[in-house]
N, C-alpha and C positions, 0 to 999 in steps of 0.2 A: 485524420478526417478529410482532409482535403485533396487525399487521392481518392478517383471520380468511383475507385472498387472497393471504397472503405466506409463504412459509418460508426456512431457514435456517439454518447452525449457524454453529459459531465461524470453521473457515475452513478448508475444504477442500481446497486446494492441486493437487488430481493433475493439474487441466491442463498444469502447468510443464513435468513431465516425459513428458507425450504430446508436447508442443511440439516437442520432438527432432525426431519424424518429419517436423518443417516445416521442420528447419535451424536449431533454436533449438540453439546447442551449448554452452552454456555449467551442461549440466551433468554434474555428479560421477559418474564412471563406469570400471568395467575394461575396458569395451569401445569404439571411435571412436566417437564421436557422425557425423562426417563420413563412417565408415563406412555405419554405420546409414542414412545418407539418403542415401547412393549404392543402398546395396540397397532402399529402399524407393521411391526412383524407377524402379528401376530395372523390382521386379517389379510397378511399379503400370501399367506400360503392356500388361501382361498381361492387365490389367482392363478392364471393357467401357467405363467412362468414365473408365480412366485415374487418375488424381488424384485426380479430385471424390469417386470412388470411397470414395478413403481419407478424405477427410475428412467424408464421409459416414459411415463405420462408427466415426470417432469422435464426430461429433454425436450419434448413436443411444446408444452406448456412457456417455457423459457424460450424457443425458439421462435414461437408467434409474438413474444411481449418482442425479441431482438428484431424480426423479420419488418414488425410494424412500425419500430425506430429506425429500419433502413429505406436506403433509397432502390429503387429497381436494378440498379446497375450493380449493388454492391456485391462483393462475394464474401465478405468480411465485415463482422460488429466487433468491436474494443470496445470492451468490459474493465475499465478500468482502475475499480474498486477496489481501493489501497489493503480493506481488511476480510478481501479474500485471500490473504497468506494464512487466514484461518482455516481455510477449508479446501486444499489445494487438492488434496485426493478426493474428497467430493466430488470437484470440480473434474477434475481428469476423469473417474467413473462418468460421469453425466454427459461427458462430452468427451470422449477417446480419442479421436480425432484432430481434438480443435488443438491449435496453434498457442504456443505456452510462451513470452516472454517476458521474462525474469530481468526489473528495470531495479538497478543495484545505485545508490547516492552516497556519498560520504559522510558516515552519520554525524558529522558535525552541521554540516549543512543541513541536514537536514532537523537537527533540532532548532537552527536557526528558523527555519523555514514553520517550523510547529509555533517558535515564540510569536511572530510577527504573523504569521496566515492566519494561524484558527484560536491564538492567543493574545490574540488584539496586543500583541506587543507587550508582551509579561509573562511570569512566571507561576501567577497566584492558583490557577489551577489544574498545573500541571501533575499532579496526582490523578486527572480522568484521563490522562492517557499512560496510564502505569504499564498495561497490557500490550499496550500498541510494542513500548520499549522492553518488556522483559521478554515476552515471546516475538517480538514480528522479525527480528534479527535470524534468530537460528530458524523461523521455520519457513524462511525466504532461502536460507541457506540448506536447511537438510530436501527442500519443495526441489528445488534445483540439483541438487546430487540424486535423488531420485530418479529425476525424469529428465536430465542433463543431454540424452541421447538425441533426442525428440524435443527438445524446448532450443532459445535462443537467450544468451546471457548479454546484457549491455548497459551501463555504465551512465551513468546520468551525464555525468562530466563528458565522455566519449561523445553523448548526442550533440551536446549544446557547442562545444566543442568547435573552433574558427576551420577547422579542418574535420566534417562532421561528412564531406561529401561520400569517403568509402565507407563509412560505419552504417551510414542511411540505404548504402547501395546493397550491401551485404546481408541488410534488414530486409528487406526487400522481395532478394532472392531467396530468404527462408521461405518468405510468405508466397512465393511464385508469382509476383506480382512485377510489369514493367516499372521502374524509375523512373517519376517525373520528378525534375529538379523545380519544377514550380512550386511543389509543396512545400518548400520553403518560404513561401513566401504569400500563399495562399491561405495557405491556415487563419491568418489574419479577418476572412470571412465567414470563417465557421461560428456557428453559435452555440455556444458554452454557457447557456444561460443555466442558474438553479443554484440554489443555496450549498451545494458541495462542488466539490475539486478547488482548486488552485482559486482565490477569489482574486489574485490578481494578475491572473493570464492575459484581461485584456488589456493592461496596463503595457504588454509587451510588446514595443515595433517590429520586433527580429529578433528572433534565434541566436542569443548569444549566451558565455558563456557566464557565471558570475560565483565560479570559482571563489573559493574562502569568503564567502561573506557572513560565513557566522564568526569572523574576526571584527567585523561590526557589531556582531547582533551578542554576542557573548562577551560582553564588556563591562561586567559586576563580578564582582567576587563570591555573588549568590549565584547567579547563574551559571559560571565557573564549576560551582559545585553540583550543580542539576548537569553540567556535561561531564564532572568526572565519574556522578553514580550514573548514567550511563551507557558510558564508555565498559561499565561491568558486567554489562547485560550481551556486547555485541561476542556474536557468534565467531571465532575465529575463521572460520570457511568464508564466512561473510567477508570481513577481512581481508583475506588473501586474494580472493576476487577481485578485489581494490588493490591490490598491493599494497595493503596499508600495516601498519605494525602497531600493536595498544601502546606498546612502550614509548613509541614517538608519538604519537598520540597525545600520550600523556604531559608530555616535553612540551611539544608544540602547545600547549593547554596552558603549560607553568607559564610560558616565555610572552603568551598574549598579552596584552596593557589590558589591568582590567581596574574598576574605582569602584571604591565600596559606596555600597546604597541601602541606608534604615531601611527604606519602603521595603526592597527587596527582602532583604534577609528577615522582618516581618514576614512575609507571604513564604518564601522558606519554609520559615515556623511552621505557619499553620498550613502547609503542604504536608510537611512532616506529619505534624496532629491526627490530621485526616489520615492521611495511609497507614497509619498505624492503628488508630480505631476501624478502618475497613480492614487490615490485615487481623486483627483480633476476632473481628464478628465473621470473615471470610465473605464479605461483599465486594465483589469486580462492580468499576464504574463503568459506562463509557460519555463521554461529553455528548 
C-alpha cells in the first residue's frame, strides 16, 4: 500500500458471496444457493452473450467498489482476502488479467498466528475454522499449479526476511511496477483500520522476521495435538514450496518443550464434541 501505484484496505471479502452466482455454495443463507444458480442460468441465456454477460456486470460492479477504495494514482488494488483460496477460479474468470500472488507461511506459524490473532490466545474454538485447515492447504497449492505460469509464488518467511531486498525487487518486476525501497518503511503510515486482517499489524515498528514463533505459542500438550491433526490436512505441494517435509515436521513437534494444561485439554474436549456433532448433522462453521 504504500507504493504511491498501489491501494488497499484491510480485506474486503464481498467476492465470496457474488461467487454463488458461479456455483460457489457453500455459503450461509435462507434461501438455495443451488437454487440461485439454477435461476441465474437460467435467465442468463436471455442475455445477448449469455453468461459472459453476468460475469461481466460483476467485473464492472467489483471494479467501481476497488476503483472507489483507490487512489488516482493507482494502477493496482490488493485484495487480500485470506478465504479467497475458496474461489480462485471464480476469481481468475472474473478478472483474467489481474495479477495472482500466491503468499505461502509455514503452517506452524501460522496456526500460531490463528491461536493468538483471531483466537484470543486459545484453543477453545478452534473447530470454526476446521475449513480454513482441511481445504485452504491443498487448494492454495493445486490455485498455484493451475495458473503457476501467470501468477507469482512467495514465501512469508522470504518477505519478512533481514535480506528481503531481492525478493521485494523481483515482486515488483512481476507487477511492472518501479522499486521504491521506501516502502519499507512507509507502510507504517497506511491505515489498516477494520475489524479483519492482522489485528496486530500496527503493533509492528519494522518488517522483521519472527521466524518459529509458534515454538512459543504451541506450548501445551493440547495444542500440540491441534498441530499434529493439522499437520494431516497439509497438502504436500504446499509443502514442497516450503521445502518442508511432514516427517520433520512431525519431529520438530515431538522435540518442542511443551507443559500440560487441565484448561486446555478441557476445551480440546469440547472442540472435539462440537466437530463431531457438526460432522454428524454435515454443518460447516465459520467464526
Amino acid at each position: 500500500m504504500s507504493h504511491e501505484n498501489v491501494s488497499s484496505c484491510s480485506e474486503p471479502w464481498f467476492l465470496l458471496n457474488l461467487a454463488a452466482l458461479d456455483g460457489y455454495e457453500n455459503v450461509s443463507s435462507d434461501y438455495s444457493c443451488e437454487t440461485l444458480r439454477l435461476a441465474v442460468k437460467e435467465f442468463s441465456e436471455s442475455l445477448q452473450h449469455g453468461e459472459e454477460d453476468i460475469y461481466q456486470y460483476i467485473r464492472d460492479f467489483s471494479l467501481q467498489i476497488y476503483n472507489n477504495l483507490s487512489d488516482s494514482k493507482s494502477d493496482y488494488f490488493v485484495d487480500k482476502t485470506p478465504r479467497y483460496f475458496f474461489i480462485i477460479d471464480f476469481i481468475k474468470r472474473i478478472f483474467p488479467n489481474a495479477k495472482f500472488i500466491f503468499l505461502l507461511r509455514h503452517p506452524l506459524d501460522i496456526l500460531a498466528s490463528y491461536i493468538m490473532s483471531f483466537n484470543n490466545g486459545s484453543i477453545k474454538r478452534f473447530d470454526y475454522y476446521d475449513r480454513d485447515f482441511e481445504a485452504g492447504f491443498s487448494l492454495i497449492a493445486n490455485g498455484y499449479e493451475k495458473y503457476k505460469n501467470e501468477s507469482y509464488l512467495i514465501s512469508y518467511e522470504e518477505l519478512v526476511s533481514q535480506n528481503n531486498d531481492s525478493v521485494i525487487k523481483e515482486l515488483f518486476t512481476y507487477l511492472n511496477l518501479p522499486y521504491d525501497p521506501l516502502i519499507l518503511s512507509e507502510y507504517k503510515k497506511e491505515n489498516l483500520s477494520g475489524s479483519l486482517g492482522d489485528k496486530n499489524v500496527e503493533n509492528f515498528q519494522k518488517i522483521e522476521s519472527n521466524s518459529n514463533k509458534w515454538k512459543k505459542v504451541i506450548n501445551t500438550k493440547a495444542r500440540r495435538k491441534v498441530a499434529f491433526g493439522l499437520l494431516e490436512h497439509i497438502d504436500k505441494n504446499y509443502l514442497k514450496h516450503l521445502d518442508l517435509n511432514r516427517s520433520n515436521l512431525h519431529k520438530i513437534l515431538m522435540q518442542n518443550k511443551v507443559h500440560f494444561s487441565l484448561a486446555e485439554e478441557i476445551d480440546l474436549l469440547k472442540v472435539k464434541i462440537r466437530r463431531n456433532i457438526k460432522r454428524l448433522i454435515g454443518w460447516k462453521s465459520f467464526s
